[in-house]
Structures are given as structure tokens and as C-alpha cells.
C-alpha positions as CSV (number, residue, x, y, z in Angstrom):
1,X,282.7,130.2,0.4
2,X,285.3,131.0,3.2
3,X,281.9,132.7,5.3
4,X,280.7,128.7,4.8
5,X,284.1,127.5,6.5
6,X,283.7,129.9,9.2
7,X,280.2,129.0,10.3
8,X,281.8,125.6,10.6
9,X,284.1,127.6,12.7
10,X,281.7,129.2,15.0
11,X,280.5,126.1,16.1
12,X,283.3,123.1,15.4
13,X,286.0,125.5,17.2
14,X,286.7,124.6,20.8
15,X,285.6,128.1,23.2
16,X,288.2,128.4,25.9
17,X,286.6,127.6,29.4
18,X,287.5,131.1,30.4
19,X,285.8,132.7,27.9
20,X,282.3,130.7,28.7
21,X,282.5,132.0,32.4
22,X,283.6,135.3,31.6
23,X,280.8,136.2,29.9
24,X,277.8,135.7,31.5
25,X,264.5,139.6,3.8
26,X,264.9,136.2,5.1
27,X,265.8,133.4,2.2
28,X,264.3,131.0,0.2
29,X,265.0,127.4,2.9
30,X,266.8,124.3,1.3
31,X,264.6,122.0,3.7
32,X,266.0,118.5,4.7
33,X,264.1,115.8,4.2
34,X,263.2,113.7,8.0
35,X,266.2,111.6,8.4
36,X,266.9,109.1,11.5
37,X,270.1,107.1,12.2
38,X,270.3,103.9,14.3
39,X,271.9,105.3,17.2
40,X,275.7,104.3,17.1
41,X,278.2,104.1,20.4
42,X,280.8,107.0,21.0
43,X,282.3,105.4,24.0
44,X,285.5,106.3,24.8
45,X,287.9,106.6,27.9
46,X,288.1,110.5,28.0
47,X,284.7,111.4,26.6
48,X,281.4,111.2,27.6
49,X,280.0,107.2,28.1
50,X,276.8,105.8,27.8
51,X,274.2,105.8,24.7
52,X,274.0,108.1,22.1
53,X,270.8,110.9,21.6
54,X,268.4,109.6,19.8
55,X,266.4,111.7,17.5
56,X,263.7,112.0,19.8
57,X,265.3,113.4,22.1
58,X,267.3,116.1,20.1
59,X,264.2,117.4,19.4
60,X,263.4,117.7,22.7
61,X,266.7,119.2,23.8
62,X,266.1,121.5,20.4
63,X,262.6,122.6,21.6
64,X,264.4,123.5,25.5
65,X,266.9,125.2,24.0
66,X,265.1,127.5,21.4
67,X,263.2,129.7,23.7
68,X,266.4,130.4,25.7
69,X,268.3,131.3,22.1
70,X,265.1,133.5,21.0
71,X,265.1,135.4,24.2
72,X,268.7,136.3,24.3
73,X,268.7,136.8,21.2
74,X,265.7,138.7,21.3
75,X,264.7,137.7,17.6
76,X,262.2,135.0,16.9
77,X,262.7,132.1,13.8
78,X,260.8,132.2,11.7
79,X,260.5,128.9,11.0
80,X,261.4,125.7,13.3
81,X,265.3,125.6,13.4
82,X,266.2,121.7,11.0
83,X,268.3,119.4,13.1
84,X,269.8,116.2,11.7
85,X,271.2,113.7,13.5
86,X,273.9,111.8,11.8
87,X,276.2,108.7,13.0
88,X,279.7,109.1,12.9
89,X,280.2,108.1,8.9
90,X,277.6,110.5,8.1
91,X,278.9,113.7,10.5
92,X,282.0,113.4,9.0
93,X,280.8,113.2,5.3
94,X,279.0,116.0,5.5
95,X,281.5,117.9,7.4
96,X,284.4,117.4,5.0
97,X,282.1,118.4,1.9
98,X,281.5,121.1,3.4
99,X,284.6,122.2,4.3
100,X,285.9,121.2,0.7
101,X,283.8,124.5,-0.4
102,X,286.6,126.6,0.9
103,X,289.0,125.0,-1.8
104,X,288.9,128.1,-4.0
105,X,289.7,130.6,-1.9
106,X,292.4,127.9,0.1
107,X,293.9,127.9,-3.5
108,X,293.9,131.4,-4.0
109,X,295.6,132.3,-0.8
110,X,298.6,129.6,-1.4
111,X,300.3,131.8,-3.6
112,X,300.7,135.0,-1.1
113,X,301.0,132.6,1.4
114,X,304.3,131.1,0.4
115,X,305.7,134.5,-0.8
116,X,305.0,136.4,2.1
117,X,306.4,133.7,4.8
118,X,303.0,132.9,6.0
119,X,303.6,129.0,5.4
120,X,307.0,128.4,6.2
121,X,306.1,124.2,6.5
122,X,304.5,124.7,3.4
123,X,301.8,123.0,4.5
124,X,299.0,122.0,2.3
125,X,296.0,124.6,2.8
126,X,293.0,122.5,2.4
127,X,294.7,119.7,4.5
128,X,295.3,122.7,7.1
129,X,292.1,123.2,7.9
130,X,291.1,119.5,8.1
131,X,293.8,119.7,11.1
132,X,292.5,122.5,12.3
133,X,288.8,121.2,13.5
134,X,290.4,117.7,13.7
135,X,288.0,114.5,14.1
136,X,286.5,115.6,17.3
137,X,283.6,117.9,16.3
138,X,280.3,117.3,17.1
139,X,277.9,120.2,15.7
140,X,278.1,122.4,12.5
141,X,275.5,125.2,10.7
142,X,275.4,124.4,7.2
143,X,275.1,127.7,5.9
144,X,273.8,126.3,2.6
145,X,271.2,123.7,3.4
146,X,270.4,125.5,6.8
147,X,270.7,122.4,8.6
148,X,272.0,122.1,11.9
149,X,273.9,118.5,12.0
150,X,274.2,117.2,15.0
151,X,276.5,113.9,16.2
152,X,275.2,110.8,17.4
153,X,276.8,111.3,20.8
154,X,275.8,111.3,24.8
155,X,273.7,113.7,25.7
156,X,276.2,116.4,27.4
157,X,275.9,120.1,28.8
158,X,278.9,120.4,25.8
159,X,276.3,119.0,23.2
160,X,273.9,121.5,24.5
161,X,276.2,124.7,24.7
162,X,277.1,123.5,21.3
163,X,273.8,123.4,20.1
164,X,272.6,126.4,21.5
165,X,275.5,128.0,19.2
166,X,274.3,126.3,16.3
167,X,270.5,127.6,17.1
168,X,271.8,130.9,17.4
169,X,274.1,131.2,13.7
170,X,271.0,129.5,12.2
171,X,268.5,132.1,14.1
172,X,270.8,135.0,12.8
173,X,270.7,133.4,9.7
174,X,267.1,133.8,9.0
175,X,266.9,137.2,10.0
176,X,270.2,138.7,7.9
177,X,271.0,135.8,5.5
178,X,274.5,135.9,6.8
179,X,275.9,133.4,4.0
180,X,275.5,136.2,1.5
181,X,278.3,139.1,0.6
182,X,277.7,141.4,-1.5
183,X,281.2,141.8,-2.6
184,X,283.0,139.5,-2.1
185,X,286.9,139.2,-1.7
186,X,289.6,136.8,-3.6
187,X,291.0,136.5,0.0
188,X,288.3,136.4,2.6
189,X,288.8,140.1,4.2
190,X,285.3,141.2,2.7
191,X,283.7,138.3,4.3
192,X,285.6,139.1,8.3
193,X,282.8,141.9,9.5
194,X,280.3,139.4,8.9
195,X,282.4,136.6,10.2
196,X,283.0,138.1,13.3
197,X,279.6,139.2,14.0
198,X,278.0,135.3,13.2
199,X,280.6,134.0,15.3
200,X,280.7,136.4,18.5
201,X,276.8,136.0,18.7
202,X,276.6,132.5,18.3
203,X,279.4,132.3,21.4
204,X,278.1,135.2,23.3
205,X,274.6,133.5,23.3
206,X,276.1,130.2,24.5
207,X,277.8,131.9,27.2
208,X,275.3,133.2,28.5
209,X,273.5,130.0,28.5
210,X,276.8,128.2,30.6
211,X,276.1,131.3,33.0
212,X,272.7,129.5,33.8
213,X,274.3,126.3,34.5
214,X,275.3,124.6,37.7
215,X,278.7,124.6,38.8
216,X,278.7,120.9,37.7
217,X,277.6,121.1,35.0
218,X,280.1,123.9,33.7
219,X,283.0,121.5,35.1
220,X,281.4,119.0,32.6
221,X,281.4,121.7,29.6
222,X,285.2,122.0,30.4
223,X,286.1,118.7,30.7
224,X,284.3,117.3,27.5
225,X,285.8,120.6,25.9
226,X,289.1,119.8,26.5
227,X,288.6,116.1,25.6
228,X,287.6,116.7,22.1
229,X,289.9,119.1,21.7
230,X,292.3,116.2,22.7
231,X,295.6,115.6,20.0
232,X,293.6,116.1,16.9
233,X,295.2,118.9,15.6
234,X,298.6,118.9,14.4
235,X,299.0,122.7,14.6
236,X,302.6,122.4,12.7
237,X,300.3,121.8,9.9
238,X,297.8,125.1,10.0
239,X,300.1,127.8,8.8
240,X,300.1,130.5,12.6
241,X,298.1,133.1,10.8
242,X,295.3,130.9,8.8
243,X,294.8,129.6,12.5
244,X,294.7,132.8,14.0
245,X,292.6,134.4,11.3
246,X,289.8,130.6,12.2
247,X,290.1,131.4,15.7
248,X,289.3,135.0,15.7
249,X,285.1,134.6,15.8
250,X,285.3,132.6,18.6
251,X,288.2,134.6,20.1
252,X,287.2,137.9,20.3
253,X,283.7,138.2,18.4
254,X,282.0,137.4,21.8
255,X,283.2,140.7,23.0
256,X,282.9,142.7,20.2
257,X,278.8,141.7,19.5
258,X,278.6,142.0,23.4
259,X,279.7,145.2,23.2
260,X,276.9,145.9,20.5
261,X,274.5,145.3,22.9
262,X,273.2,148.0,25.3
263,X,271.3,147.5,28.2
264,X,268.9,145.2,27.4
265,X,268.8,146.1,23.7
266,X,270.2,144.0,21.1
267,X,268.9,147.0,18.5
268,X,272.3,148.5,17.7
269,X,273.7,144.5,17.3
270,X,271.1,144.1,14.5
271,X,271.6,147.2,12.6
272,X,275.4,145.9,12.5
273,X,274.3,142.8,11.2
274,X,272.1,144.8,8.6
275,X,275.5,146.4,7.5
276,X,278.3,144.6,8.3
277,X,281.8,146.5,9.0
278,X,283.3,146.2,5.3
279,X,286.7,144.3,5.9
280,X,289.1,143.4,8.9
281,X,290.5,146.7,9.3
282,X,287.0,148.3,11.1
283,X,286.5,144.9,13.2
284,X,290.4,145.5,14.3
285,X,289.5,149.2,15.6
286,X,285.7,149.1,16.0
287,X,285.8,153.3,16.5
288,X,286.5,153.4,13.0
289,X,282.8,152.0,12.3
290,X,281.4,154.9,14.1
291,X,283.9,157.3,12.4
292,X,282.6,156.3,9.1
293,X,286.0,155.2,8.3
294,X,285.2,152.9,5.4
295,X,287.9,150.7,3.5
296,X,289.1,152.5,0.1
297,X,289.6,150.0,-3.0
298,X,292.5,150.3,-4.8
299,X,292.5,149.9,-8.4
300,X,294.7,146.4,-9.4
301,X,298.2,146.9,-10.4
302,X,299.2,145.8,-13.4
303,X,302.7,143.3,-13.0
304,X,305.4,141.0,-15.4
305,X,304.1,137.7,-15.3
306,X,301.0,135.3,-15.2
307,X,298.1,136.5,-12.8
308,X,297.6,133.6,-10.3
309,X,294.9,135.6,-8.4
310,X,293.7,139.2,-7.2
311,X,291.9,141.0,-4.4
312,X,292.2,142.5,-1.0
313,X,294.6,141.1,0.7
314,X,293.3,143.3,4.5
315,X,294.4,144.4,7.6
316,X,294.8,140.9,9.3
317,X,296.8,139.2,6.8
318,X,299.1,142.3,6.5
319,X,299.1,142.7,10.0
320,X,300.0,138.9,10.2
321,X,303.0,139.6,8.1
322,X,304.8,142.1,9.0
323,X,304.9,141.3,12.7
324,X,307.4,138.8,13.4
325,X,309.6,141.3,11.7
326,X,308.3,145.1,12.5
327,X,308.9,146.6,15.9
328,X,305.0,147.0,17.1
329,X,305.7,151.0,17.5
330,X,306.1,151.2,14.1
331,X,303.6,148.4,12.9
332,X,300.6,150.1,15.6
333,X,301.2,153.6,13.3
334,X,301.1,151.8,10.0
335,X,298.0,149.8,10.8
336,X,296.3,153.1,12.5
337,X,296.9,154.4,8.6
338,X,295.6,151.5,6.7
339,X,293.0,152.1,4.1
340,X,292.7,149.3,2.1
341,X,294.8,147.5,-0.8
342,X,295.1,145.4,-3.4
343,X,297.0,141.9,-3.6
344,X,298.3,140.2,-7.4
345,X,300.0,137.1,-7.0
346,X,301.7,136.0,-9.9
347,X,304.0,133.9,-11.7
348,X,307.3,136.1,-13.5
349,X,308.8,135.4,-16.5
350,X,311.8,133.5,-14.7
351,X,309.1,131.0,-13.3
352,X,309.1,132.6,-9.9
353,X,306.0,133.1,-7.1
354,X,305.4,137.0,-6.7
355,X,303.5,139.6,-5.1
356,X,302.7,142.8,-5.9
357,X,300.7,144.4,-2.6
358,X,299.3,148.1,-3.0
359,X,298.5,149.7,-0.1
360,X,296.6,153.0,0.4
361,X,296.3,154.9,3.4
362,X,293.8,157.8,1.9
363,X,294.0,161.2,2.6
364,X,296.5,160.6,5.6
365,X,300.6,160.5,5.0
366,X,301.9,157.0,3.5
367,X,305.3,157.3,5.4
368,X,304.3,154.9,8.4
369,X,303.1,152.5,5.9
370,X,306.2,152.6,4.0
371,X,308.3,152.7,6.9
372,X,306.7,149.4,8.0
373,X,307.0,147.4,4.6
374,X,310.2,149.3,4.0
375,X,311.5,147.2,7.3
376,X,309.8,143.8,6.1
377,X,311.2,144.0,3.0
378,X,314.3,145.0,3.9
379,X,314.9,141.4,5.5
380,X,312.8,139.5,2.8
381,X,314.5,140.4,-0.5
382,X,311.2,142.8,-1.4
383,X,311.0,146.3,-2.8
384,X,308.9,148.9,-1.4
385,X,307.9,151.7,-3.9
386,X,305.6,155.0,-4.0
387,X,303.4,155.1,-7.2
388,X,300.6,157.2,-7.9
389,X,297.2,156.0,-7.1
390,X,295.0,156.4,-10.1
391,X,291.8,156.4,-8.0
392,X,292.7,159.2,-6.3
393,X,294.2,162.1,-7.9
394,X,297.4,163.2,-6.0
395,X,297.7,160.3,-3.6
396,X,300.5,158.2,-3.4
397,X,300.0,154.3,-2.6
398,X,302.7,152.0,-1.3
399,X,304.1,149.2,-3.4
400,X,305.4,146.0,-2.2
401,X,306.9,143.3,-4.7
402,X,308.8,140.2,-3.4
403,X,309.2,137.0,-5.1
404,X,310.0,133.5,-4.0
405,X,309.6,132.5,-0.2
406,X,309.2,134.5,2.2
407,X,311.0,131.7,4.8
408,X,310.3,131.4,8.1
409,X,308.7,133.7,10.7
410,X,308.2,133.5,14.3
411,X,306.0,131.4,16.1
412,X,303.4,134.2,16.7
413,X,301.3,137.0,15.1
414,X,299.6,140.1,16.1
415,X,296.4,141.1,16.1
416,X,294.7,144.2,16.9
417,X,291.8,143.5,19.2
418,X,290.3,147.8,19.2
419,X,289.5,147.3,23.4
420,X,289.5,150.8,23.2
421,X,287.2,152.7,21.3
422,X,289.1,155.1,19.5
423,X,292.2,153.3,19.9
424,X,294.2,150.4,18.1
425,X,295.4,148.3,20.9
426,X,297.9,145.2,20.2
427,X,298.4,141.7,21.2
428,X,299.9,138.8,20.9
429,X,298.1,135.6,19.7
430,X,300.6,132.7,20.6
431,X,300.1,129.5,18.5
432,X,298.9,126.9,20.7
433,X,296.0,125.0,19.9
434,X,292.8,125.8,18.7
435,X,290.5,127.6,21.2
């Protein structure tokens, strides 16, 4: 369900102001039955004053906004986009049940979590990603129901850009069904392509619609932005690569889908969307796509203990880890030769959290790789091993195993953004708030 959390994502997180100037077979339909509210007040000293929309007028704004969304998009819907308008009580209902899908995989990625030092507060997952989007939000996709809800708020240019990101996911979700994976991950990584593509669209379409907008009006988008943003989020709560790993659609999915786009041709963006890239490691270096450089799998090891959970663990997550701790020489060689792996958490005999990470880097030499966890391990009472890889025949793969926690890490991560076609290019992503 994690692709449902993100489409919260694409349009609950808050878009950096910079960001919106800088860029200038479809599925059986879960319809919503016609629901009003009686319009409720959302007053406050920083945020926008006056009465709330009123159903009638969402429509109206829905109906303004569609043609704009259809022609960027260029894609039509094929059926009316649903919008429901809930009061506050309602909103936020919804919006935690549909957050609560995510449990599962929150669950699953505890275990690696702790052991690998990715939640040194050891913070509560689920409760992290309530912090995350905080109280403030006023629009979500549900991916499931296919209804756009919409808070009973003042009519804003935010609500609209909002909305328009909303129209879009739902748009792109009746064209590629973009809630459904066709293998799916214990982790998430299957689900990034996709997740990246949803979210850069959504973002790069609203964008484009700020572009259109007075100078006014775009001081209003970043005023109300920051506002809702406000103190909701307690970031020492959302463990620094959980949030970084949320934030990435919005962060730097509005350049990768723009970058699928030539000319005036969104062609090449929806052949994408027809197949997504297959994990984090082709979003990370795009050139890789074109390169036919596909993730390997990696057969699961067998281990000591009590299988907690299994799956890839991906690029971004590994990357994540051994940051704080690996010189980025080192790390930009390792993660140039990633090629997939295969993550069992466990419980040992002794009653301990473990690990045991396999990672292949196919037909090129594993010595970066074990260079790299060789370093991380070295300061997190791990073991890094060679072992042979029984999916392919003379390959070695590189074995991680660590128990207990991994302790505390840095207050930032790295993520490789692939500017550069060809090219693996790092940066930092410090751990402020939300975008």
C-alpha cells in the first residue's frame, strides 16, 4: 500500500515556493456516492479568512481547472474527475484511514530500520508519518476509491494549485492505473519508479499552472504554503531517511517527468508510465533506463533465527545508510555498481534484531560494493562477507549481517539525483522540514 501513502504524498506534501517558479486499460471506478457538508469555518490568524467553498463552487473551480490539467497533460479523463468536499472531522477521518493502509509495510521496515541506524529516536513508524503531513493538509487522491477529497476551506490560489495536483494523479490514474504493481516489494523500492513518476507529474502540472498566475497571486501560493506547513511536524519524530525517501516525488520527480517530455510531446512521459523504471536504483541514474540496465533479483538468503520479513531493501535505503558513515568517493563507485539485493530481517537465537543484506552488482566487480559495507560495518559491529550467488553461476554477491542497533547517524543522507544522463551525481538532502 506504500504507492497509496505516496499519492497522499504528492498532494498533502508542502512544494517549496522555489520549485513552483522554477518550473514554468483504465480500471473498474469505486464511484462516491453525492455528498455535501454544511460549510464549516477555517479561520485562523495565519491562514486564509473568510467562508469556506461550498460544493458548488468546487465544482466550478474543478470544471476551470480540468481543461488546464487535460491540456498539459495532454491526456483526456475519461470520465469526470469525483470531488468530495469534507469538513474538518471528515478530511481528517478519511485521511488517517487512509494513511493506516501503509501499516504493513511501516511494520515491515521497523526491523531494518532499527538495525541499520535509520531510527536512532526509535520513533514509532506509523506515528512518523502522521508527523510527517501533520494536521494542515487540505487535498489528497485516494488511490482506492478515486476520489479527490477536498477541505472545507477558503477558496485560495493554494487550494487551487493543490487541486490541480490532485486532477492531475487522478487523470494519470485513469490512463495507467498507477495504484497497481505488478511485483511488488516488502519494502517499497518496487513501488519508487512509479512513485516518482505520479508524483513529478502531478507537481510538474501544478507548476506550470502557478507559471499562469499573477505575481499576487503566487505571493498568496507561498504564503498559505508556508502557513500550513506551520509547526505541525515534529521532524525528530520521522526517522531522516523515511522523510527523505516521502519527500522525494515532490523533490525531484518534477524534474525527472519534465525531462520526459520533449518539445511539446508528452509521448516518451507516457511510455514511461506504461513501464515504469523497476526500483530506485534507475530513478537515481535515469541513463540506466535507456541502457536497459534493469535491477537483478537476488535469491533470499537463508539465516539463524525467526524471519521477521524479506524483500528488496534498494538503492535509496542502502544509499541512506551507509552515508553518514562512507566517504561519498567510495559510496558514488559502490552505488554506480548496484544491481539489486535482497534484505531478511530476523530475530537470532539469542533474542537479538538482525539483518542479513545481499547485494549483487552483476556482471561488474563486487569490490566497490564491499569496500563500501566493509567501511559501514566496520564502525557498526557488522560483517561483510563474499558468498556465491546461486542465480548466477560464478558471481559473487556481497553479504552484510549486523544485529542490534545500528545507533545514531548524522543528521543527513544522500541521494543520488542522475542530473546527468549517464552519470550518478550526489547530494545532500539536509533534514529540515517537509518540502
Amino acid at each position: 500500500m506504500i504507492l497509496g501513502v505516496i499519492g497522499v504524498a504528492l498532494v498533502a506534501a508542502i512544494v517549496t515556493y522555489v520549485v513552483l517558479r522554477a518550473i514554468r486499460p483504465p480500471k473498474p471506478r469505486v464511484e462516491a456516492p453525492p455528498t455535501t457538508v454544511a460549510p464549516t469555518s477555517s479561520a485562523s490568524t495565519t491562514l486564509p479568512r473568510g467562508p469556506v467553498i461550498t460544493p458548488a463552487e468546487l465544482a466550478r473551480l474543478t470544471d476551470e481547472l480540468v481543461p488546464f490539467v487535460e491540456q498539459t497533460r495532454q491526456l483526456s479523463f475519461t470520465s469526470h474527475p469525483t470531488t468530495l468536499l469534507d469538513d474538518d472531522t471528515a478530511y481528517d477521518t478519511a485521511f488517517r484511514g487512509y494513511l493506516a493502509r501503509s501499516r504493513g509495510l511501516l511494520d515491515r521496515l521497523s526491523t531494518p530500520f532499527e538495525v541499520l541506524g535509520l531510527n536512532p529516536n526509535d520513533a514509532d513508524m506509523a506515528r512518523s508519518l502522521q508527523a510527517f503531513y501533520g494536521a494542515r493538509t487540505v487535498v489528497f487522491y485516494d488511490t482506492v476509491h478515486n476520489i479527490i477529497h477536498v477541505r472545507a476551506v477558503p477558496a485560495s490560489p493554494y487550494l487551487s494549485a493543490v487541486l490541480v495536483v490532485g486532477l492531475t494523479q487522478q487523470l494519470d490514474d485513469q490512463h495507467f492505473t498507477t495504484d497497481a504493481v505488478a511485483s511488488p516489494s516488502a519494502y517499497g523500492d518496487a513501488t519508487f519508479g512509479l512513485d516518482t513518476l505520479v508524483g513529478g507529474d502531478a507537481w510538474r502540472v501544478a507548476a506550470a499552472w502557478a507559471g499562469t498566475q499573477s505575481p499576487g497571486a503566487q505571493d498568496q501560493i507561498d504564503a498559505e504554503l508556508k502557513a500550513r506547513r506551520g509547526d505541525d511536524t515534529d521532524t525528530a519524530k520521522v526517522p531522516a531517511v523515511l522523510s527523505s525517501w516521502l519527500r522525494f516525488p515532490a523533490d525531484h520527480g518534477v524534474t525527472y517527468t519534465a525531462n520526459l517530455v520533449t518539445g511539446s510531446s508528452s509521448a516518451p512521459l507516457d511510455a514511461v508510465f506504461g513501464d515504469p523504471p523497476d526500483g530506485s536504483a534507475q530513478v537515481l541514474s535515469p541513463a540506466r533506463v535507456a541502457a536497459r540496465i534493469d535491477q537483478l533479483p537476488v535469491t533470499t538468503p537463508k539465516v539463524d533465527g525467526k524471519v521477521d520479513s524479506s524483500g528488496t531493501l534498494g538503492r535509496f535505503f542502502l544509499e541512506g545508510t551507509l552515508a553518514p558513515l562512507v566517504h561519498d568517493d567510495v559510496l558514488g563507485l559502490a552505488m554506480n555498481g548496484y544491481r539489486g539485493d535482497t534484505l531478511v530481517a530476523y530475530e537470532n537465537p539469542e533474542g537479538a534484531s538482525c539483518v542479513r543484506l545481499d547485494v549483487t552488482t552483476g556482471d561488474s566487480s563486487p569490490d566497490n560494493m564491499r569496500k563500501a559495507l566493509t567501511t559501514w560495518a566496520s564502525q557498526r559491529n557488522g560483517a561483510v562477507t563474499s558468498v556465491t550467488d546461486p542465480a548466477r553461476p560464478g558471481r559473487k554477491l556481497v553479504r552484510l549481517d549486523v544485529c542490534g542497533g545500528g545507533g545514531g547517524s548524522p543528521d543527513t543522507t544522500t541521494t543520488t539525483t542522475g542530473a546527468a544522463a549517464g552519470t550518478d551525481s550526489s547530494s545532500t538532502v539536509p533534514r529540515g522540514p517537509r518540502p
